[in-house]
C-alpha positions in Angstrom: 0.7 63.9 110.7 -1.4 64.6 107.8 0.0 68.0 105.2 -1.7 70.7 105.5 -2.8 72.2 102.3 -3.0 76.5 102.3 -5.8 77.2 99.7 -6.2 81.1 98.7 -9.8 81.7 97.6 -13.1 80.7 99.3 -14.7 80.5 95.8 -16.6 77.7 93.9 -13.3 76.6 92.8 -11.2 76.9 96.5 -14.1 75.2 98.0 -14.1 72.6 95.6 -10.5 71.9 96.2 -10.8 72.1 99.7 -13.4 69.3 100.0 -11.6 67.0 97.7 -8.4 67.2 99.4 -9.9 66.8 102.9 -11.8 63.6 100.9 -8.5 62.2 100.2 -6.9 62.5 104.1 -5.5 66.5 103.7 -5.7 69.1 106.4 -6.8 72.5 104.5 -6.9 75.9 105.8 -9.3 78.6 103.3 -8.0 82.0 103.0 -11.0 84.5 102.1 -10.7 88.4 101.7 -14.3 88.5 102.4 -16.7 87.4 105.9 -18.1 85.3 103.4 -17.7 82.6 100.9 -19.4 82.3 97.3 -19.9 85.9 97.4 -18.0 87.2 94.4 -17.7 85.2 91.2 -19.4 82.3 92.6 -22.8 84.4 94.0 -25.6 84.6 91.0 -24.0 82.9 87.9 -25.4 81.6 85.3 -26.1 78.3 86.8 -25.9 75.8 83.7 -23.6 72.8 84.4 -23.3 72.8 80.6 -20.7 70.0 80.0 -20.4 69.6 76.7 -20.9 73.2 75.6 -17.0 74.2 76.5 -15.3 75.7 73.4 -13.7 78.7 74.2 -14.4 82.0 73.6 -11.3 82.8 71.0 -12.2 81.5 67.6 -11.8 82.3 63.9 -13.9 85.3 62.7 -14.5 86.2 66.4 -12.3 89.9 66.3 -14.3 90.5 63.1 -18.1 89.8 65.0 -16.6 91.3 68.2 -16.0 94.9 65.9 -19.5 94.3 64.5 -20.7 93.6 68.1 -19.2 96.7 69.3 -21.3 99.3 66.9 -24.3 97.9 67.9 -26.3 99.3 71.2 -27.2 95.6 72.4 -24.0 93.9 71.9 -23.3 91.1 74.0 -19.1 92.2 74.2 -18.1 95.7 75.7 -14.3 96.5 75.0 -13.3 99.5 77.2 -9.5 100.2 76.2 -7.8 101.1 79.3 -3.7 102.1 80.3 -3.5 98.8 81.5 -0.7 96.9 80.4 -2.4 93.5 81.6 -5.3 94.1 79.0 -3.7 94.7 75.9 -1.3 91.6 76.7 -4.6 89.3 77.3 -5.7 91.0 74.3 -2.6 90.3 72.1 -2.4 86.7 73.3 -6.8 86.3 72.8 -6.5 87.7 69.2 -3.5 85.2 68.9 -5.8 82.2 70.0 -8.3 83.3 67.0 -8.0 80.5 64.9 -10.0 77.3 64.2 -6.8 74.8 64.7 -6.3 76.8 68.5 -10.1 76.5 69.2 -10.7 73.0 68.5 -7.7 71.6 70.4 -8.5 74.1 73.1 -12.4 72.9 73.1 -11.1 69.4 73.6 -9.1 70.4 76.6 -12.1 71.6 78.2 -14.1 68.9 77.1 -11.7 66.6 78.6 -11.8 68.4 81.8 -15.8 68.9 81.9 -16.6 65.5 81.5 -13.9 64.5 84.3 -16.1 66.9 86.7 -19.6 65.5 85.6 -18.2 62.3 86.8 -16.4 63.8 89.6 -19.9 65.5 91.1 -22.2 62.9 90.7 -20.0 60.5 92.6 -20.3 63.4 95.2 -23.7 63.5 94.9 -24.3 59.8 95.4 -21.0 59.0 97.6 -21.2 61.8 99.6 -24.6 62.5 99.8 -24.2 66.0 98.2 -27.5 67.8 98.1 -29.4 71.0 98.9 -27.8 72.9 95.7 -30.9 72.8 93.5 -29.3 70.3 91.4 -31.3 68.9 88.9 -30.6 67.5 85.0 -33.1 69.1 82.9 -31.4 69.1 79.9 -30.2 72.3 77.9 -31.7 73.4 74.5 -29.2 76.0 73.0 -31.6 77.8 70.4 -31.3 79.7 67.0 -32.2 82.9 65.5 -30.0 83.3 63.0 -30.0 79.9 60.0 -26.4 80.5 58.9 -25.1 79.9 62.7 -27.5 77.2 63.3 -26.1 75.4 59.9 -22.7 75.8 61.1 -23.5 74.5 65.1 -25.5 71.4 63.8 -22.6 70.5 61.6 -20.3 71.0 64.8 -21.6 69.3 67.1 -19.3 68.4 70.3 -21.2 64.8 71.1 -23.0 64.0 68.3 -24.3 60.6 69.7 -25.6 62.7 73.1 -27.2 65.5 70.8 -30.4 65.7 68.5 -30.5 68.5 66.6 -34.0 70.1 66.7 -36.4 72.0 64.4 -38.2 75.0 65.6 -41.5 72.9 66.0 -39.8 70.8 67.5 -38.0 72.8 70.0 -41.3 74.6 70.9 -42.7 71.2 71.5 -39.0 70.5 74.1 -40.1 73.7 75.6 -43.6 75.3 75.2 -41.8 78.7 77.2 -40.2 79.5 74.2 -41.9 82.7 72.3 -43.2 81.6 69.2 -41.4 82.3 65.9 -38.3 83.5 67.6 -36.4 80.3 66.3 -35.4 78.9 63.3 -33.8 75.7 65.8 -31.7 74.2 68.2 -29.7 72.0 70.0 -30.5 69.4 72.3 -28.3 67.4 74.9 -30.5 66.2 77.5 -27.8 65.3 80.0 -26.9 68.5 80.8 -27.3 69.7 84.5 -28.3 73.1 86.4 -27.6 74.2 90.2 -27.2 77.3 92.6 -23.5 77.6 93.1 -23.4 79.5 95.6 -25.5 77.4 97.7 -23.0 74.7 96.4 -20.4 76.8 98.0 -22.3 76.8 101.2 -23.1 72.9 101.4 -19.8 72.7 100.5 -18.7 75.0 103.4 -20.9 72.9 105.7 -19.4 69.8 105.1 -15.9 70.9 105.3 -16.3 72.4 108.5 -17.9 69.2 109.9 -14.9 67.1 109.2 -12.8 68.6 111.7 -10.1 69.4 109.1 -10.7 72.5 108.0 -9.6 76.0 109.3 -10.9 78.7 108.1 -9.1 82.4 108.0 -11.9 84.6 106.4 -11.9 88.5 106.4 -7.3 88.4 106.0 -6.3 89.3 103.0 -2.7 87.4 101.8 -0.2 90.6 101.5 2.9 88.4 100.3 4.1 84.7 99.9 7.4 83.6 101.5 10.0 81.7 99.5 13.1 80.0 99.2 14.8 77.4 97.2 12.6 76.9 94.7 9.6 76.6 97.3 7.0 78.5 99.1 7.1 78.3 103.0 4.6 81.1 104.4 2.2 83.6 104.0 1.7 87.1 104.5 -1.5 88.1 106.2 -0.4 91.9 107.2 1.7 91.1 109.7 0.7 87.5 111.0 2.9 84.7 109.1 1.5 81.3 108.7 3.8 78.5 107.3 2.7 76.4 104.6 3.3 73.1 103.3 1.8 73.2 100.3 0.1 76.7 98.5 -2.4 76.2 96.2 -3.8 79.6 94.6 -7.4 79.9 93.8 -8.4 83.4 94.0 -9.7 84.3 91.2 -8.8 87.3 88.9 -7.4 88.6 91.8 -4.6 85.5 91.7 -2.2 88.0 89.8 -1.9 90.6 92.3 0.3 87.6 94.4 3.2 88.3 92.7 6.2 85.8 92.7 9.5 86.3 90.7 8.9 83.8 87.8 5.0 83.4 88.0 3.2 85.6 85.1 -0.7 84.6 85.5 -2.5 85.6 82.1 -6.0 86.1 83.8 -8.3 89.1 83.3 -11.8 89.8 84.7 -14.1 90.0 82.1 -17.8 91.1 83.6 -21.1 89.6 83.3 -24.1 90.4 84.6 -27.7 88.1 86.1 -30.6 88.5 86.8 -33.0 86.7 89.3 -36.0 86.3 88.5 -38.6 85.0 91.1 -41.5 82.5 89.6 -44.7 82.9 91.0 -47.8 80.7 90.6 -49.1 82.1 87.5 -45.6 82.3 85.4 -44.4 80.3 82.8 -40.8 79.8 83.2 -38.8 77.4 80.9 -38.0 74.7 82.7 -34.7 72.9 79.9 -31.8 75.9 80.9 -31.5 77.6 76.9 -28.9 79.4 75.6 -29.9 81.9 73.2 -26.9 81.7 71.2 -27.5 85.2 68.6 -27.9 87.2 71.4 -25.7 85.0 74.1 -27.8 84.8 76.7 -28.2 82.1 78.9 -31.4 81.0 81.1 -31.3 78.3 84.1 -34.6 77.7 86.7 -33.3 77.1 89.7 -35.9 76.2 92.1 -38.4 79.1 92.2 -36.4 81.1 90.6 -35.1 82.2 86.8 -31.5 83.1 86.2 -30.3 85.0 83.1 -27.3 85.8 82.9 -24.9 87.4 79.8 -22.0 89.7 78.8 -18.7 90.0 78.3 -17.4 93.4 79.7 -13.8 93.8 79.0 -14.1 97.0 81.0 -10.6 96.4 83.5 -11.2 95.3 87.2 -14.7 97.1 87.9 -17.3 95.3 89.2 -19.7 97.5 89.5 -22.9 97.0 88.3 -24.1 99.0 84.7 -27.8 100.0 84.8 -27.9 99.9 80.8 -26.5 96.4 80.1 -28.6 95.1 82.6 -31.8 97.0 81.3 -30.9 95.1 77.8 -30.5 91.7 79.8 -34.2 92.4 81.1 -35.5 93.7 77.8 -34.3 90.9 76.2 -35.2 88.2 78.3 -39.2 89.5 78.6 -39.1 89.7 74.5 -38.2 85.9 74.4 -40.2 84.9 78.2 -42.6 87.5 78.6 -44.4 85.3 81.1 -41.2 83.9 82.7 -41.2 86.1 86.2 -41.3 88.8 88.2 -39.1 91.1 86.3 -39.8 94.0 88.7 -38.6 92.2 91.8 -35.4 90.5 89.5 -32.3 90.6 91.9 -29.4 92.3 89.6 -25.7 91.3 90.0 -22.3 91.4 87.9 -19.3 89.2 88.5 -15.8 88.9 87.4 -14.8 86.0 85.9 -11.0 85.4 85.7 -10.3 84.4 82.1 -7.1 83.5 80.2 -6.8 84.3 76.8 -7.5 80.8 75.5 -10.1 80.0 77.7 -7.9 77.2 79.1 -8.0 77.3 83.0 -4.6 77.6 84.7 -4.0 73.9 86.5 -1.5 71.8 87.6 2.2 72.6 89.1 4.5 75.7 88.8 8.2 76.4 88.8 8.2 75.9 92.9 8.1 72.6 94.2 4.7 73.1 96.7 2.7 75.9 94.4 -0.3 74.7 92.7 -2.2 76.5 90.6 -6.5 76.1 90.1 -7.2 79.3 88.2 -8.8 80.7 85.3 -12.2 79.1 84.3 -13.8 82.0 82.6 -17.9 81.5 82.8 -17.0 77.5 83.1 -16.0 78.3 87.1 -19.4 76.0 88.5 -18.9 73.2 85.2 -15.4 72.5 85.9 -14.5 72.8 89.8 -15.2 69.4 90.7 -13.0 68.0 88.0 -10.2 70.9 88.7 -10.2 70.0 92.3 -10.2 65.9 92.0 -7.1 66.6 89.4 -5.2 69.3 92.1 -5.7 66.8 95.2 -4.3 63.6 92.8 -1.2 66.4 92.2 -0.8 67.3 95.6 -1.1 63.4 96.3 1.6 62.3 94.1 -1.1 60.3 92.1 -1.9 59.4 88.7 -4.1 62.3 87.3 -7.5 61.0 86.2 -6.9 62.7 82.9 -4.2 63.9 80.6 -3.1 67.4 81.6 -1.6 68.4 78.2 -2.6 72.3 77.3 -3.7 73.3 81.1 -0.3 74.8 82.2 0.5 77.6 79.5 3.5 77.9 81.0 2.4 80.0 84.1 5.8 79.8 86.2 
């Protein structure tokens, strides 16, 4: 009889490591809070698979930006300071992570990690036939305003051999979209990929429900987690119990709120908002996903439509959407693609992405024997599930992991 697998979340990420377990012979069951999967994190993001564009948000010099960011009314970073003693320890341990020596061997963690899910999804794609996500590779163009950070990326560069570094000219001529004189240059990787997640999570969804070895518990929320000797063996769902044989948490920023004794999870939610824009017959949308690093924004076609998405709201656990920063998402966006849609009929969201304070995802084992951890992605949640899940079903299997693991524990139980 085949294990069955408990996975809490019906995310990007649970769904991912749903479908790669049941690919290697598992039984799963999906717990979701909500009638519906994809419909938190995973709904609208920004939907660049951006690979090689993974270094993490702590870095050297970023407090010192983030206080000039702060006095300014279109900063990109919102700090709310709340009585929450889970902020200003993610705080404490993100301002410790400030340094260039943290960054870089962080960055190559993720790296690492991305490039393992690249692989992973285009063997989906082709294996499984995998489609109906909007999935195309068009290339991302990660543009400059400012000549002292573009100096400093085009002496960085994270693949230089998959990379051309690109005048304004020249990026104008990559992508006539672009607003003219807006640039002083960019960045070019042209293997870079963009899709709908959500409709990822969907296909997804499909397919694991077609195999026959899937259950689904959606709507129950998990109230406790059982456990005993050093292992898990059930789950609270209010007053139903259901046994496990092997727990693997998922669920987001929410993951904390499972509490076990010896498991400290250093996620919290930091906001960002999209837009969707619809593209009608007389637009002109850009077509390579950019990332508009001076004012971090981020723009992705997907089908007939234009997402932007940006912000980092370190406002606690409120998702609710804030008229003002998205107002300066739409302002911003028609300044640099006046032409690019429908801003009128734009669909407006925000999502909480569960961060840690290096950026590092939480992956891999904990201190009881059948607990697995897939947690923590930040804004890299669509660009890294595959790989996360291909890695978590090899664990669960008792198989060599496709890649070192070093750096993705941080010590979580």
């Amino acid at each position: 009889m085949a294990q069955r697998v408990c996975i809490i979340g019906g995310g990007v990420i649970g769904l991912a490591t749903a479908y790669a377990l049941v690919r290697d012979g598992f039984d799963v069951t999906v717990i979701e809070a909500r009638d519906a999967l994809g419909s938190q994190t995973s709904f609208a993001n920004g939907g660049q698979l951006s690979y090689r564009y993974v270094a993490p948000l702590a870095d050297a010099g970023v407090p010192l930006q983030a206080i000039g960011w702060m006095l300014r009314g279109d900063s990109p970073l919102k700090l709310r300071p709340r009585l929450d003693p889970a902020q200003w320890r993610w705080m404490v341990s993100f301002l410790a992570a400030c340094r260039s020596s943290v960054n870089r061997e962080n960055a190559a963690h993720l790296l690492r990690l991305a490039l393992l899910s690249q692989d992973t999804l285009k063997h989906w794609r082709e294996d499984d036939g995998l489609a109906d996500f909007q999935w195309r590779r068009n290339g991302k163009l990660v543009t400059f305003r400012n000549s002292g950070n573009f100096e400093h990326a085009r002496n960085k560069l994270a693949d230089p051999q998959q990379q051309r570094v690109l005048s304004a000219a020249e990026c104008a001529q990559l992508e006539p979209a672009l607003a003219e004189g807006a640039f002083v240059g960019g960045i070019h990787t042209p293997d870079e990929e963009v899709g709908d997640c959500h409709a990822f999570c969907q296909v997804l969804a499909e397919r694991l429900s077609a195999s026959g070895r899937c259950e689904w518990r959606m709507g129950q929320t998990v109230t406790g987690i059982r456990h005993a000797n050093g292992s898990v063996n059930a789950i609270e769902l209010g007053e139903q119990v259901l046994a496990v044989d092997q727990l693997v948490i998922a669920a987001g920023h929410r993951s904390p709120l499972l509490n076990l004794p010896g498991l400290q999870l250093p996620l919290y939610p930091l906001k960002g908002y999209s837009l969707t824009v619809p593209i009608g017959a007389g637009h002109r949308a850009p077509d390579v996903s950019i990332t508009d690093y001076d004012r971090k924004i981020v723009y992705a076609r997907i089908g007939e439509q234009l997402r932007v998405a940006a912000m980092v709201d370190i406002v606690g656990f409120d998702p609710a959407v804030d008229p003002k920063r998205l107002a300066l998402i739409k302002r911003q966006a028609r300044d640099t693609f006046p032409n690019a849609g429908d801003y009128e009929a734009a669909v407006e969201w925000a999502g909480m992405r569960p961060a840690t304070p290096s950026g590092v995802p939480l992956l891999g084992g904990t201190a009881y024997r059948n607990l697995w951890l897939n947690l923590g992605h930040g804004a890299l949640g669509f660009t890294l599930a595959c790989g996360s899940a291909r890695l978590l079903s090899e664990l669960i299997g008792q198989r060599q992991p496709s890649i070192d693991l070093h750096g993705f524990n941080h010590r979580a139980a």
